[in-house]
Jmol script that loads the backbone (N, CA, C; Angstrom):
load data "model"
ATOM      1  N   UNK A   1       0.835  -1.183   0.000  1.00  0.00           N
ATOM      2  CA  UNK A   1       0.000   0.000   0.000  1.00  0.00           C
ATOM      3  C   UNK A   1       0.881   1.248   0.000  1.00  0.00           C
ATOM      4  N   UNK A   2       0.534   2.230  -0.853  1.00  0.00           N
ATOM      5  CA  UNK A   2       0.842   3.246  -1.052  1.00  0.00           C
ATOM      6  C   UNK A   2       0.987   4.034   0.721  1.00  0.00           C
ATOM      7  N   UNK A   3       2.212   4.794   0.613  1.00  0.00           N
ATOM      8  CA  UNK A   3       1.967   5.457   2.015  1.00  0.00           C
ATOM      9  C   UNK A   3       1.410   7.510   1.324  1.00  0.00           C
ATOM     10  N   UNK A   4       0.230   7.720   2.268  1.00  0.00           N
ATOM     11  CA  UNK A   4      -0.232   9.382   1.686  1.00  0.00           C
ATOM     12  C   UNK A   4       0.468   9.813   2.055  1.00  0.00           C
ATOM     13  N   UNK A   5       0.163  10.564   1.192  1.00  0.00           N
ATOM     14  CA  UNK A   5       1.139  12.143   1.270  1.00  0.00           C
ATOM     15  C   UNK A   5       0.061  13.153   0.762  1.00  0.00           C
ATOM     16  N   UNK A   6       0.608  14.366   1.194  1.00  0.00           N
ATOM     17  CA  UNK A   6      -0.512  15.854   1.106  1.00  0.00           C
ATOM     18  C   UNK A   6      -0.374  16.432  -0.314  1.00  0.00           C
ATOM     19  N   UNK A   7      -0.583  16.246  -0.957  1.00  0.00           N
ATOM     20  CA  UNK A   7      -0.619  16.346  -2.642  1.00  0.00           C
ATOM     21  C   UNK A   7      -1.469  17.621  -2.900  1.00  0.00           C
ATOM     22  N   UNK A   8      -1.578  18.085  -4.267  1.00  0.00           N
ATOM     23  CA  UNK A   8      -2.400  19.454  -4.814  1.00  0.00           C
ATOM     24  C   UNK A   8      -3.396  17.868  -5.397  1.00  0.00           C
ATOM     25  N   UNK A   9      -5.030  18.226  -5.185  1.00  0.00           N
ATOM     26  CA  UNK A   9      -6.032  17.852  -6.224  1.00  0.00           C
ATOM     27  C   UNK A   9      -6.614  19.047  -6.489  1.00  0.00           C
ATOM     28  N   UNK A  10      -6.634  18.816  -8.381  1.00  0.00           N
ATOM     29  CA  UNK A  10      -7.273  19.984  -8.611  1.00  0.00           C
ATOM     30  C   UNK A  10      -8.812  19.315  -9.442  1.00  0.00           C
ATOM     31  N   UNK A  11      -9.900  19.870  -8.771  1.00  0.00           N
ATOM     32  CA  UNK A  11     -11.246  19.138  -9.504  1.00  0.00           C
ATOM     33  C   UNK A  11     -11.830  19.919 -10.718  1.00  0.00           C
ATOM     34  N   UNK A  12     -12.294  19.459 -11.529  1.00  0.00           N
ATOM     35  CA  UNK A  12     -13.026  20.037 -12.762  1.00  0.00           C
ATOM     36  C   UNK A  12     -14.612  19.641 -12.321  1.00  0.00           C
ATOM     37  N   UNK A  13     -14.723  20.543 -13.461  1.00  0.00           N
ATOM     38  CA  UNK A  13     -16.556  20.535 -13.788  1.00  0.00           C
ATOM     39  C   UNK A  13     -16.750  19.379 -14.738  1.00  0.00           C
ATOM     40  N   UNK A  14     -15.897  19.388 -16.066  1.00  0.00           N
ATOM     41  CA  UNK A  14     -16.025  18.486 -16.758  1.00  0.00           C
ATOM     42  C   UNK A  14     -15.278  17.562 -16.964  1.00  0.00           C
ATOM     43  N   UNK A  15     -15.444  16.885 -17.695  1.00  0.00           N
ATOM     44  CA  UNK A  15     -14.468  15.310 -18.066  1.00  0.00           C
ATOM     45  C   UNK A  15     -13.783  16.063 -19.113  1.00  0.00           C
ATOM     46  N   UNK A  16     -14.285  16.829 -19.697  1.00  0.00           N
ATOM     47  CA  UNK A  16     -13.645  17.344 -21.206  1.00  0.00           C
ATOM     48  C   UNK A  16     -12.185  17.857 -20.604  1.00  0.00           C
ATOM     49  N   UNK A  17     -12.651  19.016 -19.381  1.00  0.00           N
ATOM     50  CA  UNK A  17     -11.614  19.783 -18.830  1.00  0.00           C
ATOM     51  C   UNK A  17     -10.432  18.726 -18.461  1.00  0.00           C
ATOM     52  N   UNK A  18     -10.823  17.884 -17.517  1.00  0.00           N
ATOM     53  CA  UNK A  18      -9.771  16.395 -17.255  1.00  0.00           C
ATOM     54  C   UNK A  18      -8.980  16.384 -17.741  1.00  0.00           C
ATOM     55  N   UNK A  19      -9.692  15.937 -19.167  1.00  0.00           N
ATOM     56  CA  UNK A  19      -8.983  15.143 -20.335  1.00  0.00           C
ATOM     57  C   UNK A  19      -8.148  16.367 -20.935  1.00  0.00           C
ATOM     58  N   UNK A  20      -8.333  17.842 -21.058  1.00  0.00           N
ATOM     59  CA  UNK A  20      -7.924  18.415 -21.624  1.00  0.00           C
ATOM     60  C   UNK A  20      -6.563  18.689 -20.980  1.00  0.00           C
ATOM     61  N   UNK A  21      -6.874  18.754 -19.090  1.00  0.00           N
ATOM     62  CA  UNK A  21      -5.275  19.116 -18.398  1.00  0.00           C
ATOM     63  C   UNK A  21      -4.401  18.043 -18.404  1.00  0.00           C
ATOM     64  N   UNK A  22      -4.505  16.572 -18.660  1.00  0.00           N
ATOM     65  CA  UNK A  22      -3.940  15.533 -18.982  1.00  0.00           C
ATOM     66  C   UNK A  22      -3.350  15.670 -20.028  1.00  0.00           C
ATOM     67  N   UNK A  23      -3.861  16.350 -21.499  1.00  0.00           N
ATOM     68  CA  UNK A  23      -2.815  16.615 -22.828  1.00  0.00           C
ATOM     69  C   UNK A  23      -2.083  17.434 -22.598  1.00  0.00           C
ATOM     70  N   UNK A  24      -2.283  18.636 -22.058  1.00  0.00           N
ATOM     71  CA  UNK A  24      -1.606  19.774 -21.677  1.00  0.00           C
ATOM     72  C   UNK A  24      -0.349  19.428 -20.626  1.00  0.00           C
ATOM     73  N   UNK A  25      -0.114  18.818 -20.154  1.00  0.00           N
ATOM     74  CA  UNK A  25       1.057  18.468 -18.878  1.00  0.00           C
ATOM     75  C   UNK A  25       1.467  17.303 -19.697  1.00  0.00           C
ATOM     76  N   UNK A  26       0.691  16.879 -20.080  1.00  0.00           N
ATOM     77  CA  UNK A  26       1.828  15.570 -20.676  1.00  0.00           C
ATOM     78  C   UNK A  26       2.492  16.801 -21.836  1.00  0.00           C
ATOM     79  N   UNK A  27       2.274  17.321 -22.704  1.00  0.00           N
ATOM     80  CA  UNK A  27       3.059  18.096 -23.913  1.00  0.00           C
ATOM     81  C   UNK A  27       3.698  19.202 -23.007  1.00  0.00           C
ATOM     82  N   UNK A  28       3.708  19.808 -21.730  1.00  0.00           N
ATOM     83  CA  UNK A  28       4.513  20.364 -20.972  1.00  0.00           C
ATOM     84  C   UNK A  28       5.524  19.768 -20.167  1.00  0.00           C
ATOM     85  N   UNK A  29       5.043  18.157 -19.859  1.00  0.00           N
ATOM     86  CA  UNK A  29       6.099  18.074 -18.943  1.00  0.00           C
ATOM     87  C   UNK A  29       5.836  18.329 -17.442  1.00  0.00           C
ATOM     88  N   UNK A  30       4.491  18.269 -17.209  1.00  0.00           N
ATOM     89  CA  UNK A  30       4.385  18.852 -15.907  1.00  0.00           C
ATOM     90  C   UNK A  30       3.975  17.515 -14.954  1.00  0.00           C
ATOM     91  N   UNK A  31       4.427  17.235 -14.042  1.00  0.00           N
ATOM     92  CA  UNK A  31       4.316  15.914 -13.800  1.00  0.00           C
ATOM     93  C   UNK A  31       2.828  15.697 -13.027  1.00  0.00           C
ATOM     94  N   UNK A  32       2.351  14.585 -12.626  1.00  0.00           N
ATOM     95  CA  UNK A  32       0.947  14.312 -12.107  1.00  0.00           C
ATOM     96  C   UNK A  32       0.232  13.501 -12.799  1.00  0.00           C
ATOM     97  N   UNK A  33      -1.113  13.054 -12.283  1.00  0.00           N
ATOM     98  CA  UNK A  33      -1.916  12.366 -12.985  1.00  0.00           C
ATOM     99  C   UNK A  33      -3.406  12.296 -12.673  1.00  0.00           C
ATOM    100  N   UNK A  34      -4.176  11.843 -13.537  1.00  0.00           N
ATOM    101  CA  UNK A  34      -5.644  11.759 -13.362  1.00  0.00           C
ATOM    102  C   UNK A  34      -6.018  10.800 -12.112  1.00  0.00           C
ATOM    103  N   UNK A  35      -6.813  11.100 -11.738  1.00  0.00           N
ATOM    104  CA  UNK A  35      -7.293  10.067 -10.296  1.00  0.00           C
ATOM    105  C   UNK A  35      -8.524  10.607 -10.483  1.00  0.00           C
ATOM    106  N   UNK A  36      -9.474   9.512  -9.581  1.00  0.00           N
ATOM    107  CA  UNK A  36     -10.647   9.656  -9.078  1.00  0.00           C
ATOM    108  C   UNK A  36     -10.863  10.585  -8.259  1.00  0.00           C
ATOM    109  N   UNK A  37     -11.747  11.096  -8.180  1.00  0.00           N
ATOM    110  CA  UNK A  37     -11.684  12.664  -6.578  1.00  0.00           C
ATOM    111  C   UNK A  37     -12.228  11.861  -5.546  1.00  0.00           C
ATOM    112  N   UNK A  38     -11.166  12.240  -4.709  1.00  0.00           N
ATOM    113  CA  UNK A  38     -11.445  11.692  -3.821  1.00  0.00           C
ATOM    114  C   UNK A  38     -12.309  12.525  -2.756  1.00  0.00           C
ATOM    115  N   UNK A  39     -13.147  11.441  -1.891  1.00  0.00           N
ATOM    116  CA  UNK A  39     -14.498  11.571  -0.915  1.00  0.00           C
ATOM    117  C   UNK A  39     -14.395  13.017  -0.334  1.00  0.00           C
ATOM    118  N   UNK A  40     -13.149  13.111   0.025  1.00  0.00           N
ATOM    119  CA  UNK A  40     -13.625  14.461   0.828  1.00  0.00           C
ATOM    120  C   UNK A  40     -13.710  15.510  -0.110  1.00  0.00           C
ATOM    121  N   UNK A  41     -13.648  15.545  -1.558  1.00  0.00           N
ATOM    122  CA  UNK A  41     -13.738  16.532  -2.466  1.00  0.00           C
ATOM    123  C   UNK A  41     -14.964  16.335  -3.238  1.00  0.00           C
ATOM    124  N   UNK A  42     -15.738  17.556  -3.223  1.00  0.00           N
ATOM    125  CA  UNK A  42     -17.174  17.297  -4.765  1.00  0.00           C
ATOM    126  C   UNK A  42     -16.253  17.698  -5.894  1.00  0.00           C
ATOM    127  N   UNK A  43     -16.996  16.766  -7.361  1.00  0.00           N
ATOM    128  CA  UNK A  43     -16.598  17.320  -8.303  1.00  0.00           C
ATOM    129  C   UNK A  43     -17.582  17.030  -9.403  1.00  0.00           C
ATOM    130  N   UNK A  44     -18.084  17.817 -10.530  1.00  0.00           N
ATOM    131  CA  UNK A  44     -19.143  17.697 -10.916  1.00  0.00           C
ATOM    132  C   UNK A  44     -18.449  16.619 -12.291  1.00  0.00           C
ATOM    133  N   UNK A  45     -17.495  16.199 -12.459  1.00  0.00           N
ATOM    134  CA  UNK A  45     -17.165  14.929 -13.545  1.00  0.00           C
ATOM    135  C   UNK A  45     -16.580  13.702 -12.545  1.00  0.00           C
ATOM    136  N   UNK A  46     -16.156  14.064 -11.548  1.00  0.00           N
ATOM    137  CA  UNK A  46     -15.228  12.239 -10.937  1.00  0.00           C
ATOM    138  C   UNK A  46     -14.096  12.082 -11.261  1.00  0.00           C
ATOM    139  N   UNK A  47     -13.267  13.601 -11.739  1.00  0.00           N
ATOM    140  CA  UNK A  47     -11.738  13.075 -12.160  1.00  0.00           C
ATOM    141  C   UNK A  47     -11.076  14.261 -11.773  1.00  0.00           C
ATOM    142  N   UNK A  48      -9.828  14.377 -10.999  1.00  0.00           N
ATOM    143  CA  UNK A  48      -9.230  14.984 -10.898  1.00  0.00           C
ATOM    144  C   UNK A  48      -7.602  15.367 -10.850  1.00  0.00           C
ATOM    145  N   UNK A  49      -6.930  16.074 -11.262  1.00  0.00           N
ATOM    146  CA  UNK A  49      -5.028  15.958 -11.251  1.00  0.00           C
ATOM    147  C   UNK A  49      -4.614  16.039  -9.807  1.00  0.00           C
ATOM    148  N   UNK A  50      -3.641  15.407  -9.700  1.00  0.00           N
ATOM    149  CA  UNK A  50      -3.026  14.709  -8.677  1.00  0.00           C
ATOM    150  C   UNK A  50      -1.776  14.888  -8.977  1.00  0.00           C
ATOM    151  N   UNK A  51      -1.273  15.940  -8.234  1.00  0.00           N
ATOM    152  CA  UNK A  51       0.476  16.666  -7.836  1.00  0.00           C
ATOM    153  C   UNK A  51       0.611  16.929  -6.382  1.00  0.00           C
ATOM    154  N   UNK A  52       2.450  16.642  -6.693  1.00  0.00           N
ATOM    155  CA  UNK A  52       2.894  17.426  -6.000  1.00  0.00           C
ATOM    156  C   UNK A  52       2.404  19.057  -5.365  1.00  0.00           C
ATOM    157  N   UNK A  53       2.527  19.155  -4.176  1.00  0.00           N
ATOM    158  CA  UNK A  53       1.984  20.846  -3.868  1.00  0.00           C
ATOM    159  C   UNK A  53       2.799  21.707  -4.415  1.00  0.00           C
ATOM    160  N   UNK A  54       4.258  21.317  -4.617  1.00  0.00           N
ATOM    161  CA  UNK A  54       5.179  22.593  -4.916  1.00  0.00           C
ATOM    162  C   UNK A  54       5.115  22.159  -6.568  1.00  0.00           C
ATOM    163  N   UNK A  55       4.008  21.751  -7.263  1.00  0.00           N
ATOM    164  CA  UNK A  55       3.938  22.314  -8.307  1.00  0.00           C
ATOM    165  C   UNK A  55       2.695  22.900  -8.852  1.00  0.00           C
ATOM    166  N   UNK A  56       2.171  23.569  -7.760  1.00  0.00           N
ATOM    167  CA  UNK A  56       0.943  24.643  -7.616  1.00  0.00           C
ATOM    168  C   UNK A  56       1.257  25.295  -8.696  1.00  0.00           C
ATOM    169  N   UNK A  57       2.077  26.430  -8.860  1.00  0.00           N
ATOM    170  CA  UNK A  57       2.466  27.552  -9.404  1.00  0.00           C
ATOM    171  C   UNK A  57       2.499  27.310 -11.023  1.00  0.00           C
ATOM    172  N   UNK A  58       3.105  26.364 -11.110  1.00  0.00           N
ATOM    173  CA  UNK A  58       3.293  25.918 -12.736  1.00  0.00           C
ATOM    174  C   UNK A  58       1.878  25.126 -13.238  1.00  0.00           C
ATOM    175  N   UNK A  59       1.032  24.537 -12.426  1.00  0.00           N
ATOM    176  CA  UNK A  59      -0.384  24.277 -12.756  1.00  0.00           C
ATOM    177  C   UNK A  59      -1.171  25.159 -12.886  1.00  0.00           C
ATOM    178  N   UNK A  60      -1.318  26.320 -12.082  1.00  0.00           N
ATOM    179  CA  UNK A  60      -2.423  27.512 -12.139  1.00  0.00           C
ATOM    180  C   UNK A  60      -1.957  27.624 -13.514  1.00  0.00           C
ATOM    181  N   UNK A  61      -0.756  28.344 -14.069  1.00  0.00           N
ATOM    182  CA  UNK A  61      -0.295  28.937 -14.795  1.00  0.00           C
ATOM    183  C   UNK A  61      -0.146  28.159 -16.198  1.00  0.00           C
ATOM    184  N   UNK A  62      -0.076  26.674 -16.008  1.00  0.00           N
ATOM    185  CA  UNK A  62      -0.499  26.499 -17.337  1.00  0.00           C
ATOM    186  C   UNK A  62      -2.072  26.209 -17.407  1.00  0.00           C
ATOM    187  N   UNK A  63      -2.491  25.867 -16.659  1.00  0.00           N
ATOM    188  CA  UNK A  63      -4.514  26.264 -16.687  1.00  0.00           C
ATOM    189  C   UNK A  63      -4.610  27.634 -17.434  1.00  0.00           C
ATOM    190  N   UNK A  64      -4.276  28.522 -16.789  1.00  0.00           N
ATOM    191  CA  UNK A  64      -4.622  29.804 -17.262  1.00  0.00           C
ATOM    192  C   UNK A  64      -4.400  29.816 -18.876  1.00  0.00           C
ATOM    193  N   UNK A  65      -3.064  29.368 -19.337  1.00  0.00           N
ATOM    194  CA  UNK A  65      -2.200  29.212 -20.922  1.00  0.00           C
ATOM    195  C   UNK A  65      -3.444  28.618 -21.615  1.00  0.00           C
ATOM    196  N   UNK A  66      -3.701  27.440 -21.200  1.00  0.00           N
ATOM    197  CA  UNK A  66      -4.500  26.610 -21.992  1.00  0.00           C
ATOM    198  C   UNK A  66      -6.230  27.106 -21.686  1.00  0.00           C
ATOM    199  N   UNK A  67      -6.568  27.774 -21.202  1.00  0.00           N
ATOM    200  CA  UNK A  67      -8.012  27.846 -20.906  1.00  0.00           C
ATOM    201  C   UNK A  67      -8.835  26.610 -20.587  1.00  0.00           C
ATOM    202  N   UNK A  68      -7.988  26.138 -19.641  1.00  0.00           N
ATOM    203  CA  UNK A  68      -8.836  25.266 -18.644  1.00  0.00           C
ATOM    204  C   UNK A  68      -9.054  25.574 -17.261  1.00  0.00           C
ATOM    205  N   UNK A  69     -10.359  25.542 -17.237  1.00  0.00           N
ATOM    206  CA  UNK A  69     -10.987  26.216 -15.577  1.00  0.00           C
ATOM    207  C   UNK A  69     -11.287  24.702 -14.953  1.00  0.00           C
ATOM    208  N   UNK A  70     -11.015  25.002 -13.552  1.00  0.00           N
ATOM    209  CA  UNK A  70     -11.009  24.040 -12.288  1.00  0.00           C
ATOM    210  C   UNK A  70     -12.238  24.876 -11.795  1.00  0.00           C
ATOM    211  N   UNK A  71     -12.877  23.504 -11.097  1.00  0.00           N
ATOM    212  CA  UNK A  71     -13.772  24.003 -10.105  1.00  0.00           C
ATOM    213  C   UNK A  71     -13.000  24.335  -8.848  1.00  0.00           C
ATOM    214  N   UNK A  72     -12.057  23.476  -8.160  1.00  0.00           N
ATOM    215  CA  UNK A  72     -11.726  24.249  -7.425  1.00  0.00           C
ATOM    216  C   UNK A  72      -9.629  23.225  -7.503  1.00  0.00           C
ATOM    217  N   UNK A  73      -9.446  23.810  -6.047  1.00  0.00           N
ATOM    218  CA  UNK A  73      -8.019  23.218  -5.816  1.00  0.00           C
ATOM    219  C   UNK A  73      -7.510  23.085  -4.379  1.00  0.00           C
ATOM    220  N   UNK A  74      -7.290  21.957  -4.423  1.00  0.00           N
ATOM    221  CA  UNK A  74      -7.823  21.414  -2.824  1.00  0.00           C
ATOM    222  C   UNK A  74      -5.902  20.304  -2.612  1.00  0.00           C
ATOM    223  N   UNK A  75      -5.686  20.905  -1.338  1.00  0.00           N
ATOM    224  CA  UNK A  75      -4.702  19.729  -0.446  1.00  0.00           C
ATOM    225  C   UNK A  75      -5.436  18.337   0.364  1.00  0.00           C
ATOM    226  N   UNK A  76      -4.923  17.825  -0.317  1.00  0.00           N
ATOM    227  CA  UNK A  76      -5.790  16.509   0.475  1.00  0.00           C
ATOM    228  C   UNK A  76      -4.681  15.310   0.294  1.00  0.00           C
ATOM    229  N   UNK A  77      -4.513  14.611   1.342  1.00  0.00           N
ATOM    230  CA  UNK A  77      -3.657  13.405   1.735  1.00  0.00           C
ATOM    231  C   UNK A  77      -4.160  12.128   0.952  1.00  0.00           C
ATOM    232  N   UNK A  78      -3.357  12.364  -0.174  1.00  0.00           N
ATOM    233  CA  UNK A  78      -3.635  10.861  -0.678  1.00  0.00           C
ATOM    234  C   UNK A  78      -2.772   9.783  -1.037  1.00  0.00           C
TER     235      UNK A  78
END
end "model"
wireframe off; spacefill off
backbone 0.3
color backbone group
């Protein structure tokens, strides 16, 4: 079993959005991955990116590049 750690989840509205920050970091290089949202988070699709916290800064910022909106962005131990 995986041991948690306090990670960035960032949740979307849509699956589209998901899928869209998944092309975008993979062609950047930005490391992380899709996961399920987890319980203590709502999310109106069921998928969310899963980072490191100290790569907050370079996620807002390529969201913003690419015009993908998060519902929100949440620390949670996973």
């Amino acid at each position: 079993m995986r041991k948690k750690e306090l990670k960035l989840v960032v949740a979307f509205h849509t699956t589209a959005d998901a899928m869209a920050m998944e092309k975008a970091c993979k062609e950047k290089s930005v490391p992380g991955r899709l996961i399920p949202v987890p319980r203590s988070v709502s999310a109106g699709c069921g998928l969310a990116w899963c980072a490191a916290l100290e790569e907050r800064g370079q996620i807002v910022e390529l969201m913003q590049n690419a015009g993908i909106e998060e519902e929100a962005l949440h620390e949670c131990m996973i």
